[in-house]
NUPA-69401 format. One record per residue (C-alpha): residue number from 1; x, z, y; residue in three letters; chain. Coordinates in Angstrom, 1 decimal. Layout:
residues N
   num        X        Z        Y   residuo   cadena
   NUM        X        Z        Y       ALA        A
...
END
This chain:
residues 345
   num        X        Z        Y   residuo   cadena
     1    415.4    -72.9    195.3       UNK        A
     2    413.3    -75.7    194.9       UNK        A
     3    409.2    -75.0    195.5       UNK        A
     4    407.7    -77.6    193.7       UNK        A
     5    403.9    -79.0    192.5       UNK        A
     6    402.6    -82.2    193.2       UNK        A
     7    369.7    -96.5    218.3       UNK        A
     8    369.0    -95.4    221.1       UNK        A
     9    366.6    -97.3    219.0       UNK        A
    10    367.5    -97.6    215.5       UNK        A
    11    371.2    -97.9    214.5       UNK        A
    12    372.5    -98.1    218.0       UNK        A
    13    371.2    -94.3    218.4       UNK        A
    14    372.6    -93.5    215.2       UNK        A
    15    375.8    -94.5    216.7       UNK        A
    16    375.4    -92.9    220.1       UNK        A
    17    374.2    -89.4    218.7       UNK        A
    18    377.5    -89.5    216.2       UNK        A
    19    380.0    -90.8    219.1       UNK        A
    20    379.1    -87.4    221.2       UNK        A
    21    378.9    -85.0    218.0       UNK        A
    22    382.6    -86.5    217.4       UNK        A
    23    383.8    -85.8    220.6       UNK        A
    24    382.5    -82.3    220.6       UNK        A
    25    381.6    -80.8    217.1       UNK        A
    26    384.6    -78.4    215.4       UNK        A
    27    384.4    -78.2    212.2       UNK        A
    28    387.4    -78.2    210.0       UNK        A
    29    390.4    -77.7    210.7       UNK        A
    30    394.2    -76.4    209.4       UNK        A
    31    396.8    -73.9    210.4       UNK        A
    32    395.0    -71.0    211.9       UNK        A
    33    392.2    -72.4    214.0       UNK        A
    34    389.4    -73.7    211.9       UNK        A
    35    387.9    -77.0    212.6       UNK        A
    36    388.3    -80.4    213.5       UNK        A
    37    386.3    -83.0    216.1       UNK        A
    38    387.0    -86.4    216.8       UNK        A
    39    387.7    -87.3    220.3       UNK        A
    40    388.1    -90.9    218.9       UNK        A
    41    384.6    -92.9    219.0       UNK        A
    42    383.3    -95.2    216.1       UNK        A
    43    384.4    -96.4    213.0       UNK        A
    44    387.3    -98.2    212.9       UNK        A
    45    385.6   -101.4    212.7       UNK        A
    46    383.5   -101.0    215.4       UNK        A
    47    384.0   -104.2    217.9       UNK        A
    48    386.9   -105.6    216.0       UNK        A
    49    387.2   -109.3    214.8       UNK        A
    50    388.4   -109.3    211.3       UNK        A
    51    391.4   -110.6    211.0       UNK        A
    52    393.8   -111.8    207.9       UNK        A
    53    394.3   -108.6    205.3       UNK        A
    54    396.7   -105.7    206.9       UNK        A
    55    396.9   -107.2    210.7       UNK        A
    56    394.2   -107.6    213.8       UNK        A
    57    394.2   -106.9    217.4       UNK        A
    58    392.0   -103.7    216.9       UNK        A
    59    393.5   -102.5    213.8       UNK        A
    60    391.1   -103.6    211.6       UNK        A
    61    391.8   -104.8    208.1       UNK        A
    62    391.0   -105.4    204.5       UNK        A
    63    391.9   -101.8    203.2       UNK        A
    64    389.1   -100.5    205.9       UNK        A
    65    386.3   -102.0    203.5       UNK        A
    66    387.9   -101.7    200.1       UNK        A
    67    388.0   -102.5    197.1       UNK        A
    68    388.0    -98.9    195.8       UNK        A
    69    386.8    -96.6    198.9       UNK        A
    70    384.7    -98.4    201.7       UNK        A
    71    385.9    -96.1    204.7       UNK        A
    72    383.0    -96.8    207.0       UNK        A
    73    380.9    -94.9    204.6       UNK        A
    74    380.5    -90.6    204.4       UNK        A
    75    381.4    -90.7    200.8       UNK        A
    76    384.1    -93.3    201.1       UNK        A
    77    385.8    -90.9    203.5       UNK        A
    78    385.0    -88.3    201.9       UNK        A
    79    387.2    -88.9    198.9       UNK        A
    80    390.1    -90.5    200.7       UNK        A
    81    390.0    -87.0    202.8       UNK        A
    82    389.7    -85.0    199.7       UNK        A
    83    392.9    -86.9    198.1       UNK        A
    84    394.6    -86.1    201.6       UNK        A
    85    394.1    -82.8    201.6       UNK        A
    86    394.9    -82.0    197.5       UNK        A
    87    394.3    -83.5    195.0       UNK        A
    88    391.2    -84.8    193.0       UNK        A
    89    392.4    -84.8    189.6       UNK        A
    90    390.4    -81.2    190.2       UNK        A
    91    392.6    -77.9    189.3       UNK        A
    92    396.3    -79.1    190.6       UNK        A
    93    397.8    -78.3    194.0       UNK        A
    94    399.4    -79.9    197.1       UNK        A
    95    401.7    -78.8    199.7       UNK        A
    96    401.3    -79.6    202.7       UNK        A
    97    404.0    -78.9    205.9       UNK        A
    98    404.6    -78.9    209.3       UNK        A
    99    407.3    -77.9    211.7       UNK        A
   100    408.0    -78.3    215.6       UNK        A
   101    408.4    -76.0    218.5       UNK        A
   102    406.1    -73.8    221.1       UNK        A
   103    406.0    -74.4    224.7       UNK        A
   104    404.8    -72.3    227.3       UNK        A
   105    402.7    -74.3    229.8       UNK        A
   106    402.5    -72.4    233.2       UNK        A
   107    400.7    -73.8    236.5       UNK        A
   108    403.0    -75.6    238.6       UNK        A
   109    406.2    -74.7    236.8       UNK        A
   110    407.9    -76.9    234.7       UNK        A
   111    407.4    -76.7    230.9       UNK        A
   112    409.4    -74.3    228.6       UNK        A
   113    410.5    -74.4    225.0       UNK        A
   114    409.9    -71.0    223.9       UNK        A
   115    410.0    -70.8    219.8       UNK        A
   116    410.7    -73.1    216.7       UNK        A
   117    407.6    -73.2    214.3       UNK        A
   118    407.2    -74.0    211.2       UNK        A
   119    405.3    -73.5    208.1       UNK        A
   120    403.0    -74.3    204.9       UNK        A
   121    400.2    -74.1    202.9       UNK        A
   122    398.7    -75.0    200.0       UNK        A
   123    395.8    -76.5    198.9       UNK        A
   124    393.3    -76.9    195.4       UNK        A
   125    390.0    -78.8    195.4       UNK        A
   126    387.0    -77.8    193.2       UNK        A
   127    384.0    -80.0    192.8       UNK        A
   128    380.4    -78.7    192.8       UNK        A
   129    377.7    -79.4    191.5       UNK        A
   130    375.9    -81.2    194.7       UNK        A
   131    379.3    -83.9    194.7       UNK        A
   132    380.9    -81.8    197.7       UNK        A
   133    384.5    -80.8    197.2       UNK        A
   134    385.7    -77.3    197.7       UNK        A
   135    388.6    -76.9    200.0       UNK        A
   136    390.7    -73.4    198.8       UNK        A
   137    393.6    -73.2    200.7       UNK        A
   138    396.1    -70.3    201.7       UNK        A
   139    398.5    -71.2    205.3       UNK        A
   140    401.2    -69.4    207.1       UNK        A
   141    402.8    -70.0    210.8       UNK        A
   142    406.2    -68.6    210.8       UNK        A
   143    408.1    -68.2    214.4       UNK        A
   144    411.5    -68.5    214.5       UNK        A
   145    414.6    -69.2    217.1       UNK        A
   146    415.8    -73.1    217.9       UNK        A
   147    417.8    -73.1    215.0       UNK        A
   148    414.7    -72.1    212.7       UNK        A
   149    415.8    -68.5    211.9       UNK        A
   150    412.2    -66.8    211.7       UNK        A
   151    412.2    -63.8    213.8       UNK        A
   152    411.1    -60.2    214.0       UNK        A
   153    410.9    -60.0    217.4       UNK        A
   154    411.8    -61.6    220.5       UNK        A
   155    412.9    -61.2    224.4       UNK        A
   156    409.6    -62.8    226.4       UNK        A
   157    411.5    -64.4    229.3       UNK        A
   158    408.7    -63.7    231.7       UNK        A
   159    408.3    -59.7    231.4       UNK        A
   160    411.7    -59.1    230.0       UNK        A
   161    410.0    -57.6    227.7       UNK        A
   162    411.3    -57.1    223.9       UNK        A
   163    408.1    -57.6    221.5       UNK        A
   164    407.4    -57.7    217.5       UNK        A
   165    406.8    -61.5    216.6       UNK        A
   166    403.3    -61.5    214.6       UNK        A
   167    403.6    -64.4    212.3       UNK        A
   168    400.3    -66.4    210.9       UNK        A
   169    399.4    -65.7    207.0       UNK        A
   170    395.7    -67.1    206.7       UNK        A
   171    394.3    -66.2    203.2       UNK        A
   172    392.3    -68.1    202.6       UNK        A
   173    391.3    -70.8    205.0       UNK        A
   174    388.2    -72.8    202.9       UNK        A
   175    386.1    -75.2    204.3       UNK        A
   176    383.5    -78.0    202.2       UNK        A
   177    384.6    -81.2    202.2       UNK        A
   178    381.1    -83.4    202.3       UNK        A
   179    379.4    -87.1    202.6       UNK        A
   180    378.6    -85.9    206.3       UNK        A
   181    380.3    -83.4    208.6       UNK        A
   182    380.2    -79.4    207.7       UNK        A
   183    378.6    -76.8    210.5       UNK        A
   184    380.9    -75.2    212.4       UNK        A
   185    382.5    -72.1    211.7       UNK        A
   186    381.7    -68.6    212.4       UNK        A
   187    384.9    -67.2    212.8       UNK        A
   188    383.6    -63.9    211.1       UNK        A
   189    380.4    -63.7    213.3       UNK        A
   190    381.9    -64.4    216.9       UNK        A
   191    381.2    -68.4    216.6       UNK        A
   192    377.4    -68.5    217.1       UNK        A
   193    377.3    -72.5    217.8       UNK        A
   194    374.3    -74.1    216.4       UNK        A
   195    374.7    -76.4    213.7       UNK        A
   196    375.2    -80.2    214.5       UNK        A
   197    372.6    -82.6    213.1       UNK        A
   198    373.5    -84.1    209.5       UNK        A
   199    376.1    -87.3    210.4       UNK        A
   200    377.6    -89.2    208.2       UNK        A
   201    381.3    -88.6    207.0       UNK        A
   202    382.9    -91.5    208.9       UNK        A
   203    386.5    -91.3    210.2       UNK        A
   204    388.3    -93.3    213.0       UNK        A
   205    390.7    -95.7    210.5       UNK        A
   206    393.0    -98.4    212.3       UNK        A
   207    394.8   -100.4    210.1       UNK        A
   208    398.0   -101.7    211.8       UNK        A
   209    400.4   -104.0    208.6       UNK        A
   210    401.0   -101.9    205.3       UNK        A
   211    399.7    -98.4    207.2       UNK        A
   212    395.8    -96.7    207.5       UNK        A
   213    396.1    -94.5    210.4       UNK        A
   214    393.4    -91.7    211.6       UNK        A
   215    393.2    -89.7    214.4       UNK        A
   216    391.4    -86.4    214.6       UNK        A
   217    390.6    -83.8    217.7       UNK        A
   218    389.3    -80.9    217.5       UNK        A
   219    388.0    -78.7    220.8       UNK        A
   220    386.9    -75.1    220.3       UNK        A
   221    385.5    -72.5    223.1       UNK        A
   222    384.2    -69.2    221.4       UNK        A
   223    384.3    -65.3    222.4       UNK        A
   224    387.6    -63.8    221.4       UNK        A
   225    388.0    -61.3    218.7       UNK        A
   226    390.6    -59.7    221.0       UNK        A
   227    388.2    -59.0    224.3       UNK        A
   228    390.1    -57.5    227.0       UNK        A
   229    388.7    -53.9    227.8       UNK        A
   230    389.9    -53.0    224.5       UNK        A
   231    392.9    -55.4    223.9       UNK        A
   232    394.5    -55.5    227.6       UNK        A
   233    397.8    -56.6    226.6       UNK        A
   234    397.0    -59.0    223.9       UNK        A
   235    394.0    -60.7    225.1       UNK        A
   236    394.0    -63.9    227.4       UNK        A
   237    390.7    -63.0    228.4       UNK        A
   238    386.5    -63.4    226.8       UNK        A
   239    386.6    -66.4    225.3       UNK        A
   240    389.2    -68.6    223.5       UNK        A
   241    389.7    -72.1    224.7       UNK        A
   242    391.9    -74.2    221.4       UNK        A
   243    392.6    -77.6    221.0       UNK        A
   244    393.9    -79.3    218.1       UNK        A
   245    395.0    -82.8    217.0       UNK        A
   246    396.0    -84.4    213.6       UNK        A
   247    397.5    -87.9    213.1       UNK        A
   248    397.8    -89.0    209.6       UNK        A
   249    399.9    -92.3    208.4       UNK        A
   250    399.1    -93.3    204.7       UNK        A
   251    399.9    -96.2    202.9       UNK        A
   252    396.7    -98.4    202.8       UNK        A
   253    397.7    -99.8    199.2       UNK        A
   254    397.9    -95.9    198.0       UNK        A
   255    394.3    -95.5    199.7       UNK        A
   256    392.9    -98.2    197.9       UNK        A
   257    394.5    -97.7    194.3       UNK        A
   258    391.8    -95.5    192.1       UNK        A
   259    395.0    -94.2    190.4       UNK        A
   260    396.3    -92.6    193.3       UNK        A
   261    394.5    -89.1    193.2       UNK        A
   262    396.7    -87.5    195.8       UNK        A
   263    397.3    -89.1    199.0       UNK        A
   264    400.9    -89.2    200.6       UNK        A
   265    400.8    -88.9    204.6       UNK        A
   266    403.1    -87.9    207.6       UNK        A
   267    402.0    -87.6    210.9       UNK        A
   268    401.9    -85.2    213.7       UNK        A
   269    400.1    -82.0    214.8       UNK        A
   270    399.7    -80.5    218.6       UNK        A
   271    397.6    -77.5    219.5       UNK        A
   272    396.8    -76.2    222.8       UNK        A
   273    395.8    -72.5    222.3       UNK        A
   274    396.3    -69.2    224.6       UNK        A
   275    399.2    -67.1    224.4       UNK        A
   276    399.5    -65.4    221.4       UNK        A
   277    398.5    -62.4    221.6       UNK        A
   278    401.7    -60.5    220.2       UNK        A
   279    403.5    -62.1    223.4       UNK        A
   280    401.7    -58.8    225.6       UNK        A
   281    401.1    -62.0    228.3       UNK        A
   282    397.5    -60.6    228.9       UNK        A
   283    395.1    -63.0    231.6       UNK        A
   284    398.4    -64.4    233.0       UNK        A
   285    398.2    -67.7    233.6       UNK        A
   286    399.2    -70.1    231.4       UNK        A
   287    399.3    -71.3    228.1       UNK        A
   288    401.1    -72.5    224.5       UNK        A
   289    401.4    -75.9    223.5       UNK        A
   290    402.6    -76.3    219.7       UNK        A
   291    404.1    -79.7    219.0       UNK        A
   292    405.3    -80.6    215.4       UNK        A
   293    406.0    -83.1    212.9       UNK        A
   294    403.5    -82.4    209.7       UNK        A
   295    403.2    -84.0    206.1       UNK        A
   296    402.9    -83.0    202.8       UNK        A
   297    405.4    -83.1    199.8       UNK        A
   298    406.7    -81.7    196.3       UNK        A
   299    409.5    -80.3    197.5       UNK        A
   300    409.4    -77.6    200.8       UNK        A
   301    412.9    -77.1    200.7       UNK        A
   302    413.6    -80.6    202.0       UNK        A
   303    411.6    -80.2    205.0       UNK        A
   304    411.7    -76.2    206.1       UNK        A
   305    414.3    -74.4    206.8       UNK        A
   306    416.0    -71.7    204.4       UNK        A
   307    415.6    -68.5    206.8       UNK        A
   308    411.7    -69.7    206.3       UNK        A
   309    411.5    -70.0    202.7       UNK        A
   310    413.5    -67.6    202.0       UNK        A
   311    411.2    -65.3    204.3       UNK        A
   312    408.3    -66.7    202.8       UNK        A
   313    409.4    -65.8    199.5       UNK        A
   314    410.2    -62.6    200.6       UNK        A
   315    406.8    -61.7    202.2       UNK        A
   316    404.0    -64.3    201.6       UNK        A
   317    404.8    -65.1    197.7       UNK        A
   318    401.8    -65.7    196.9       UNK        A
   319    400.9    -68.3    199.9       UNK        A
   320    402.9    -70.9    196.9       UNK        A
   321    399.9    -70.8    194.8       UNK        A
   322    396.5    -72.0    196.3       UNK        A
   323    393.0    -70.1    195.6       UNK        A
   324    391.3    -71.0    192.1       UNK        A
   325    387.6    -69.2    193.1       UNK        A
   326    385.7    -70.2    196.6       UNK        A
   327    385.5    -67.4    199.6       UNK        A
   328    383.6    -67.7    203.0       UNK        A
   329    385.3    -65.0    204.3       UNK        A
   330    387.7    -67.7    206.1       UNK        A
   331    389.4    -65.6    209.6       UNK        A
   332    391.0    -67.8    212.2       UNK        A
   333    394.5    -66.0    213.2       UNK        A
   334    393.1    -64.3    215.6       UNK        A
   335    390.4    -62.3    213.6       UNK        A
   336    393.0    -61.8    211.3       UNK        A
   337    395.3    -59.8    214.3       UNK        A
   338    392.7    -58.0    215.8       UNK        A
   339    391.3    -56.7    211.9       UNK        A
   340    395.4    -55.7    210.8       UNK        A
   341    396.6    -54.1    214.5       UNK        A
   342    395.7    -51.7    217.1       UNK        A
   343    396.1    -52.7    220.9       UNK        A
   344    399.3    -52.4    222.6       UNK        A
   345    399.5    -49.8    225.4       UNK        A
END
């Protein structure tokens, strides 16, 4: 079946105060953890000698400044991120996709591939009032063998244990999509960071030839949902430690054409999180790294496998249609485990 839809005076401590909040504000973010921060430090044209359109030795070029979106501005990236993420001919949907593997990071042993991953979600934009764009999305994680079978449960090699395989459904996972960078979230209470002072939108672009490329990090430490005197087994201890990091590829002739309301990309995402908590791995040492291909498209059959679709189908039908009203009751996945289960004994 095919799923288908479409200074430290002046400027100079402008720039100083917005290099740190990139390197350590979270604030949006996709597939189950909730924000995004840039590790990556200025605009993209920060430094660089402009060269001829498309080519330069720092990756700046002629599609950084325009003609339709000027990218070293808050609203300039905040449309071009908009038409990443969905779509702003307001009220269609996009797709978007990744899929990769999970790899069990343990000190001083080497690195082991534990589980295929892969999944969706799907994303619709509404525009307020105020110019900000909302972001209504629904996501799911699926877990499956090498050969992308999605499992129901599976032998952990380091307790021999036999255990039921939790998959991700996120529903729904909103955020704002602004001029300048959103607060971070609360994570259903438990994320009690102060909000960042107002920055501008502005996003590290390179432009290397016929490609706009942008980086984004993002670096979380809150108190877990799942605290260990009541969630032994699952729990990898009081407070969650997650990284995450994006890279987008998009055409920089598709960024600049005012037709173009939806924005093709490919790219890659990682994430460093704890073990998940259906793995019963308690404080043991250690950690998962998630690496995967991700991108969007029309068509999820050409890019996930059947066992996940067909799964999908089967249990998460309505993750193929994004929100149409706003929510910001937005759960990370591990609210959403600790508010559907009861603790292992």
């Amino acid at each position: 079946m095919i799923r288908t839809t479409s200074q430290l005076t002046g400027e100079n401590a402008v720039e100083s105060n917005r290099r740190q909040f990139m390197k350590s504000f979270a604030s949006v973010g996709a597939v189950g953890a909730a924000s995004m921060a840039m590790s990556q430090a200025g605009c993209a044209q920060q430094g660089a000698a402009p060269g001829t359109a498309y080519t330069s030795r720092h990756g700046y070029g002629e599609a950084i400044a325009g003609p339709y979106l000027d990218l070293r501005t808050g609203r300039g990236n905040q449309l071009a991120y908009a038409r990443i993420q969905s779509d702003i001919d307001f009220g269609k949907q996009k797709y978007f996709w990744f899929k990769g593997y999970v790899s069990a990071v343990r000190p001083w042993k080497k690195v082991d591939d534990l589980l295929g991953c892969q999944g969706f979600g799907v994303i619709r934009l509404n525009e307020r009032e105020d110019g900000s764009f909302e972001r209504l999305c629904r996501e799911i994680i699926l877990y499956t063998d090498m050969q992308g079978n999605v499992l129901s449960e599976w032998q952990n090699p380091y307790t021999n244990e036999t255990v039921e395989v939790v998959q991700v459904a996120n529903d729904p996972f909103n955020y704002l999509i602004q001029d300048h960078f959103p607060v971070p979230p609360s994570f259903g209470g438990v994320n009690k960071e102060k909000a960042p002072p107002k920055i501008p939108f502005v996003l590290p672009w390179y432009q290397h030839n016929e490609w706009l490329e942008m980086e984004m990090h993002m670096h979380l430490l809150y108190p877990s949902a799942l605290q260990p005197d009541e969630w032994p087994r699952e729990s990898s201890g009081s407070m969650v430690q997650v990284s995450e990091y994006f890279a987008h590829h998009i055409l920089a002739d598709d960024m600049q054409n005012p037709d173009v309301t939806s924005l093709d990309y490919n790219g890659t995402w990682n994430r460093t999180t704890p073990w998940l908590p259906w793995m019963l791995m308690g404080q043991a040492e250690g950690h998962c790294q998630y690496n995967c291909f991700m991108g969007n498209t029309d068509d999820l059959s050409v890019v996930l496998s059947k066992s996940a679709l067909d799964y999908a189908e089967k249990h998460y039908p309505k993750y193929f249609d994004a929100p149409t009203e706003w929510s910001d009751e937005s759960l990370s996945s591990l609210e959403n485990y600790a508010h559907g289960r009861t603790p292992k004994t």
